[in-house]
N, C-alpha and C positions, 0 to 999 in steps of 0.2 A: 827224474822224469815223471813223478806222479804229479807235478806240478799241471802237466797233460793229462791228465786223464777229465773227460767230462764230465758236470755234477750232473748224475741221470734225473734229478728233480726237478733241474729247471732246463733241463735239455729241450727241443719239442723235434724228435723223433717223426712225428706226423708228416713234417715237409720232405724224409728221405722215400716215405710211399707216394708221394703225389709225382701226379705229373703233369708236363706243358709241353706247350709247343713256342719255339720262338722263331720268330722272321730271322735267317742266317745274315741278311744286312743290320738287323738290328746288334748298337751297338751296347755291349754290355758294361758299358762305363756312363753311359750316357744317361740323363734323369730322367727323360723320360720314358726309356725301359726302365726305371725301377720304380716309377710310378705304375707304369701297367703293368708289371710283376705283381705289385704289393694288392691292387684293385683284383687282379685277378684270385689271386691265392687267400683274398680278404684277412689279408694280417699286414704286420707294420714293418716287415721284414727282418725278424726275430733270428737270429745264428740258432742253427740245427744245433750244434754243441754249443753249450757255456760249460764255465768253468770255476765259475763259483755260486754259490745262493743266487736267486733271486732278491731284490730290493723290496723289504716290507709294503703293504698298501699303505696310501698316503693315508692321513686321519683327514677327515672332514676340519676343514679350521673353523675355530675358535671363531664368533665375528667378536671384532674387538671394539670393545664401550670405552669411549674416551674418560678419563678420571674427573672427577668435578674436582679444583684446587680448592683446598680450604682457605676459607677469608676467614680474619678475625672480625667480631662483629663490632661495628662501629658505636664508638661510647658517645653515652648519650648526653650533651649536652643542654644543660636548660634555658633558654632563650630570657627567660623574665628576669626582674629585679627580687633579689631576697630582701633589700629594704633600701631607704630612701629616708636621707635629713640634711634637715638645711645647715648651711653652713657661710649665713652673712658675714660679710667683711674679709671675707678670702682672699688674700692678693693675689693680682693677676701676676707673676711674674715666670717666667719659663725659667729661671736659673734657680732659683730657692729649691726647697727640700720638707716640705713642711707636713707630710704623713707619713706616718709612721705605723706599724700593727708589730707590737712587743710576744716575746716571746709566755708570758702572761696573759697571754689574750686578751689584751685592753687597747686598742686603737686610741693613737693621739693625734690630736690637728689643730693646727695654731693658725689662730685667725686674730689679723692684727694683731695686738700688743697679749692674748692671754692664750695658754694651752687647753685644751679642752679634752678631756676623756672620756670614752666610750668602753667600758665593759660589755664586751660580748656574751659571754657566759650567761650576766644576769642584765645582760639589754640594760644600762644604769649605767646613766652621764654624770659624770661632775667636771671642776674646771679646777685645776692643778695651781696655775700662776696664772698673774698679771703683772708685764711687765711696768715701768714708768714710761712716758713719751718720751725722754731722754737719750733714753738707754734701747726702746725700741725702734720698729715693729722686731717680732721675732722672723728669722730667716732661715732657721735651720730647727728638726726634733730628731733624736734617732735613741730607740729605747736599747739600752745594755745586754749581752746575752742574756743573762738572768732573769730579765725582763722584771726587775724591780725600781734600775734605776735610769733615769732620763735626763738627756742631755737634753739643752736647750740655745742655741745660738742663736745672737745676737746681732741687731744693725751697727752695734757701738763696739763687733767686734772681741767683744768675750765672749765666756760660754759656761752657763750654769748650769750644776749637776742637782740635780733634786729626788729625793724618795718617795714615788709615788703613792707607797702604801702610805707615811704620817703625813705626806705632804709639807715636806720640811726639806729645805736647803743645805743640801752637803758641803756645796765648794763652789768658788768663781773661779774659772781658770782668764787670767789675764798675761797680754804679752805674747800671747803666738800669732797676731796679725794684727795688721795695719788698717784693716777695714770691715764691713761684714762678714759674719760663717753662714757661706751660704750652702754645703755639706757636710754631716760627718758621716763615718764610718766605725765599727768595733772590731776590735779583733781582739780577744779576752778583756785583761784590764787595760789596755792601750784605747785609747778612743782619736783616731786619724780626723783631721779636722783641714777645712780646703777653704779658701778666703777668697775677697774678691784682686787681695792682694797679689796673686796669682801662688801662693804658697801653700803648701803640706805641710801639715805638723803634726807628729806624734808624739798623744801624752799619754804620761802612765800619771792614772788619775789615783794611785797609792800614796803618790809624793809628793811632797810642797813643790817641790822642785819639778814639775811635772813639764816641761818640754825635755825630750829625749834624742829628738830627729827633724830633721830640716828635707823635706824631698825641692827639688828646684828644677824645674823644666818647663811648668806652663808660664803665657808671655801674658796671659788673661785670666778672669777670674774662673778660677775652679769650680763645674757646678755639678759634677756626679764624680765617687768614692766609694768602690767594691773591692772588700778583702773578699777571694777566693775559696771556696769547700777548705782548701787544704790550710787556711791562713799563711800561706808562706810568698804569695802574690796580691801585689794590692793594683788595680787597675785606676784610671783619674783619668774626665774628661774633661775639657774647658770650654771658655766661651773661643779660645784660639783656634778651632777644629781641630783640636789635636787629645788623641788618645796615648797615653803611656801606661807601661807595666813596670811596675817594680817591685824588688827582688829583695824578702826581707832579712832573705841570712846573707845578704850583703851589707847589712847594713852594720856600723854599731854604733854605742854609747853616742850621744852628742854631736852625730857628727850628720854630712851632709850627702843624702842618698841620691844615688844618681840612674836613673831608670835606663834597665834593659831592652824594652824596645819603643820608640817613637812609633807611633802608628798615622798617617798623615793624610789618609785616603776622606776622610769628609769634608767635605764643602760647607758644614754649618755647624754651630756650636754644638757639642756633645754632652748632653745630659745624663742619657739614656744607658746602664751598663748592666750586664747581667752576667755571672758565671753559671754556666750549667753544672746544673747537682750529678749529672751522671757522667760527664767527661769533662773530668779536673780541668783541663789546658782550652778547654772551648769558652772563646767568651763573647757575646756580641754586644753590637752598642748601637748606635742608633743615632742619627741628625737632625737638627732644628729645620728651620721653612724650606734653608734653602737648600738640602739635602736627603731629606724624605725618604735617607736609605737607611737598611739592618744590615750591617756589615757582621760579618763572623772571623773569627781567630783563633788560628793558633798561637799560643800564645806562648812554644816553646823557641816555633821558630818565628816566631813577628809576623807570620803571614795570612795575609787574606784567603777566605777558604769560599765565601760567597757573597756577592752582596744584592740585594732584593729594593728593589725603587717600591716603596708603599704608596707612595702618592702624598702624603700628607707631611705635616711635621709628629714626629715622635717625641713623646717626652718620657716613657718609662718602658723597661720592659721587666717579664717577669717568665721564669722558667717553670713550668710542671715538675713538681719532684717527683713523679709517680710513668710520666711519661717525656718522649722526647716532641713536646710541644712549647709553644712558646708565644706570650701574650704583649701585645704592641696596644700603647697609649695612642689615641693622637689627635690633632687639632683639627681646621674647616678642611674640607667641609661638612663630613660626614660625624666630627667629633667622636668618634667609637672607638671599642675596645675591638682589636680583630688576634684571634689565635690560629697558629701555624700551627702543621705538621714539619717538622725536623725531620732531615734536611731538605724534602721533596719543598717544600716551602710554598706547601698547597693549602690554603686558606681552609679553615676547619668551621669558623662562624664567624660571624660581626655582632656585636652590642651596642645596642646603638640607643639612644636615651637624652642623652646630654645636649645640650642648646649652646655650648660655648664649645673652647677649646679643654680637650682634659690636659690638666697641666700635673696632677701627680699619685698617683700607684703605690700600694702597699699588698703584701699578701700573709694572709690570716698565718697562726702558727701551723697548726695543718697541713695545709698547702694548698687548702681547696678553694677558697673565698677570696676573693682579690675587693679590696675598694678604691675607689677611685675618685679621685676631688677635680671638679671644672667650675673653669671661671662663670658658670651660671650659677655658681654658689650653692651648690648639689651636694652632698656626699651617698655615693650609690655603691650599696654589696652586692655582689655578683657572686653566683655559684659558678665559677667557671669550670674548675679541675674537678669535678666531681666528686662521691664521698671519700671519705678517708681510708685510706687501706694503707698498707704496709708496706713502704717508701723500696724502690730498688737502690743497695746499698753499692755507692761509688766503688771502684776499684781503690783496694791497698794502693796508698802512696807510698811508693818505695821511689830514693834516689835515681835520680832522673839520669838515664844513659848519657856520658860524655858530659855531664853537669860541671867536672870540675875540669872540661878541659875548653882553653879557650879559641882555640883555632884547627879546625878538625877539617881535613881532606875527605870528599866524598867520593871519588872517582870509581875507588875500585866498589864501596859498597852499593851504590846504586849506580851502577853504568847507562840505564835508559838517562837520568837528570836532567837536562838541559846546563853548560858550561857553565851558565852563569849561577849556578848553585855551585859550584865546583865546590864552593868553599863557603863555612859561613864564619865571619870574623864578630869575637863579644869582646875583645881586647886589643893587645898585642901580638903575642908570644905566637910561634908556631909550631906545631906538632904534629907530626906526621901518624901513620895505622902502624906502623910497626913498633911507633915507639911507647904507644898503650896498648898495643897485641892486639887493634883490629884488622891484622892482615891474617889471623884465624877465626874461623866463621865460629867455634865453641869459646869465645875468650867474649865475643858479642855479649852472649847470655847472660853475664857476670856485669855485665852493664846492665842489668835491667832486665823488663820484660821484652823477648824478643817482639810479639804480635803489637806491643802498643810502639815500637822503633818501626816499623815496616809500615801500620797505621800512620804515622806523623808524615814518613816519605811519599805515603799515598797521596795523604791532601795537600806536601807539598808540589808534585807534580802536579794538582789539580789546580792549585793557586797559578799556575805556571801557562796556564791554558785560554 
C-alpha cells in the first residue's frame, strides 16, 4: 500500500484550502468547465496529490549549427604545355603504335622509316635506327620492362630487338606474321606482338626458337595489346570492333590460346586499351570515328560496367596511378587531351593545343607526364597527373573465387540477380554450390576475398540496368 502514499514534495496541497463556486448545471466532465476551473484557480490543473517526483526543468536547447562536410581540396591541374618538338614525317595512321616512354625515361618515336629518342632526364635527342625502304616504314615501338631494350616492328612484318644504351642490334624475330606489327606488348621476357594478319604471338625473346603461342580470335588487324597490373590477363583490340581478354595460365608451350571473353559492344575499330593500376579486373577501352565511346569492364565477368559517348574518336587512353582518373586521346574537332574523374565520369580538364587528330599517347615512368603525338606533326609534354608521390599499392592478387570452377549457379548466392545471370557458362561441365561448399556462407571466404566477390555482383547488377 505505500505505493499510495503521496510524494509531499510535489503534492500542491494549496488547491485543498481554496475555494469556488460552480453552476450545479455545470457539467464536470465537460471542457469547458475545466477551462474555467483552470482560468480561475490560474493553474494548469495540477493533482492535489502526486505520487512520485516531479519531472526535472527542461534545459534550455542547444540551437544546433549544421556541420560543414569536409571536401577534399581539388588537385591542381596545370593547363600549359611542359614542352613542345617537332616531329616531321609522322604517319598519319589511327592503327599503328608508334610512342613509346620506357621505363628508363627515354621517350621513343618513329617517324617514317628511323626511331628517334628523347632523354628526359637530360632533355638530349638522338636517333637509334634507320630502317631500309624495303623493309619499312616502322609501325610499331614498345621499350622492355627494363627499359633498356626496344622493340621495333616492321611494315615487312618482322620485328627488331635493339639496345638502346650501344645502339646495337640484338635479334630479328621473323615468321610470326604475314603482314605488318602494327602492336606490341611486354610482359617480362615474352614480347606479345599483333599483325595486320589478324594474329597474336607470343615470343620469348631468350630463344631462337622464339614463337611460344598463337592467340586466334580477331577477324582484322590487331591495333592495341595490354598485359594487365597482374600479367596473368592480356586484353587485344582490333580494327573488327571487337575486344578480347585472354587468360594466360590457360595457356601453354606451342600451342593455341583461346580467349575468355569476346567483348563486342563497339561500333568502331578499337585501339584504345588501358588496365587500371588500382582495380586489377577494371579495364576500359575506347572507339574509332564511328564510336566515340569509353566503355569499362569487368573483366572477371565479361561485363560492361559503363560506357560514356565522348564525342570524338579516341585513340589512347591512360590511367593516373596515384588516383582514380583517367585520360582520353582524341581527334576533330577539338583534337584534345580530356581527363575524367572515375567512375562519376565528370570531366576534370581539356588540353587542347593540337591542330590535327592526336593519334598516339605514352606516359612518363612516373606517372605524371603524358606525351602525345598528332598528325600536325607535334610531339607535346603535358603535366597532367601532377607531381610524383607515392603510388597507392593495388590489392594482393590472390586466386580468383570460383577460378577453377567452370559453371557455377548463382541463385542462392545473390537472390536479387536478374535470371538471366542465373548462371555463368566458361566451358562445359556443370557444378553445383554444394558440390564446392558454397551452400555455406564460411566456405565463401576460402574462395577469396569475400568484399571484392560482393564488389564484382555489385557492378554486375549495375551492368544489368
Amino acid at each position: 500500500m505505500d505505493r499510495f502514499i503521496p510524494n509531499r514534495s510535489a503534492s500542491n496541497f494549496d488547491l485543498l484550502t481554496r475555494g469556488w463556486k460552480v453552476k450545479e448545471n455545470q457539467m464536470e466532465s465537460s471542457i469547458a468547465y475545466r477551462k474555467l476551473l483552470a482560468e480561475a484557480l490560474d493553474l494548469d490543473l495540477a493533482r492535489i496529490f502526486a505520487f512520485k517526483n516531479m519531472p526535472p526543468a527542461a534545459v534550455k536547447p542547444v540551437p544546433w549549427v549544421p556541420l560543414t562536410k569536409y571536401a577534399k581540396p581539388r588537385r591542381h591541374i596545370p593547363q600549359g604545355l611542359e614542352d613542345m618538338k617537332d616531329a616531321p614525317g609522322l604517319l598519319d595512321d589511327f592503327h599503328l603504335n608508334l610512342l613509346d616512354w620506357g621505363s628508363g625515361n627515354v621517350l621513343a618515336l618513329a617517324l617514317g622509316n628511323t626511331v628517334h629518342l628523347w632523354d628526359a632526364s637530360t632533355n638530349t635527342a638522338s636517333e637509334l635506327v634507320t630502317i631500309d625502304d624495303e623493309n619499312g616504314p616502322i609501325t610499331s615501338v614498345s621499350w622492355s620492362p627494363e627499359g633498356q631494350q626496344i622493340a621495333v616492328g616492321l611494315n615487312n612484318s618482322e620485328i627488331q630487338l635493339w639496345d638502346s644504351t650501344s645502339n646495337r642490334q640484338l635479334d630479328t624475330l621473323r615468321g610470326c606474321h604475314r603482314s605488318r606489327v602494327g602492336s606490341m606488348a611486354w610482359n617480362k621476357h615474352i614480347l606479345t606482338t599483333g599483325g595486320m594478319d589478324a594474329q597474336i604471338v607470343n615470343n620469348d625473346v631468350r630463344i631462337r626458337s622464339h614463337i611460344v603461342q598463337t592467340y586466334r580470335g580477331h577477324r582484322e588487324e590487331v591495333c592495341g595489346l595490354k598485359w594487365s597490373p597482374s600479367e596473368q590477363k592480356l586484353a587485344s583490340g582490333g580494327n573488327d570492333n571487337l575486344v578480347h581478354i585472354w587468360d594466360a595460365s590457360m595457356a601453354s608451350s606451342n600451342s593455341t590460346g583461346r580467349w575468355i571473353h569476346r567483348l563486342k559492344d563497339h561500333t568502331s575499330v578499337v585501339k584504345a586499351l588501358a588496365w587500371c593500376p588500382l582495380q586489377s579486373s577494371l579495364l576500359a577501352s575506347a572507339g574509332g570515328n564511328s564510336d566515340q565511346t569509353i566503355k569499362f569492364w569487368d573483366t572477371h565477368l565479361g561485363a560492361c560496367l559503363n560506357s560514356v559517348d565522348t564525342g570524338s574518336q579516341v585513340s589512347a587512353l591512360m590511367w593516373s596511378q596515384n588516383e582514380m582518373e583517367l585520360l582520353s586521346s582524341h581527334g576533330p574537332t577539338q583534337n584534345q587531351l580530356t581527363l575524367w574523374k572515375y567512375p562519376s565520369m565528370v570531366k576534370r580538364t581539356e588540353l587542347t593545343g593540337h591542330t590535327s587528330r592526336v593519334l598516339y599517347m605514352s606516359q612518363s615512368p612516373d606517372g605524371c607526364t603524358v606525351a602525345s603525338a598528332a598528325a600536325d606533326e607535334t610531339l607535346r609534354i603535358w603535366n597532367v597527373f601532377g607531381d610524383p608521390k607515392v603510388a597507392k599499392t593495388a590489392p594482393k592478387v590472390n586466386p580468383e573465387p570460383f577460378s577453377r570452377v567452370n559453371f557455377i549457379r548463382k541463385s542462392n548466392i545473390c537472390p536479387r540477380t536478374p535470371h538471366v545471370l542465373q548462371s555463368y557458362r566458361a566451358d562445359v561441365s556443370d557444378i553445383n554450390e554444394r558440390e564446392i561448399g558454397l551452400d555455406h556462407p564460411n566456405t565463401i571466404k576460402s574462395y577469396g576475398d569475400l568484399s571484392v566477390f560482393y564488389y564484382r555482383l555489385q557492378h554486375m547488377e549495375m551492368a544489368l540496368k
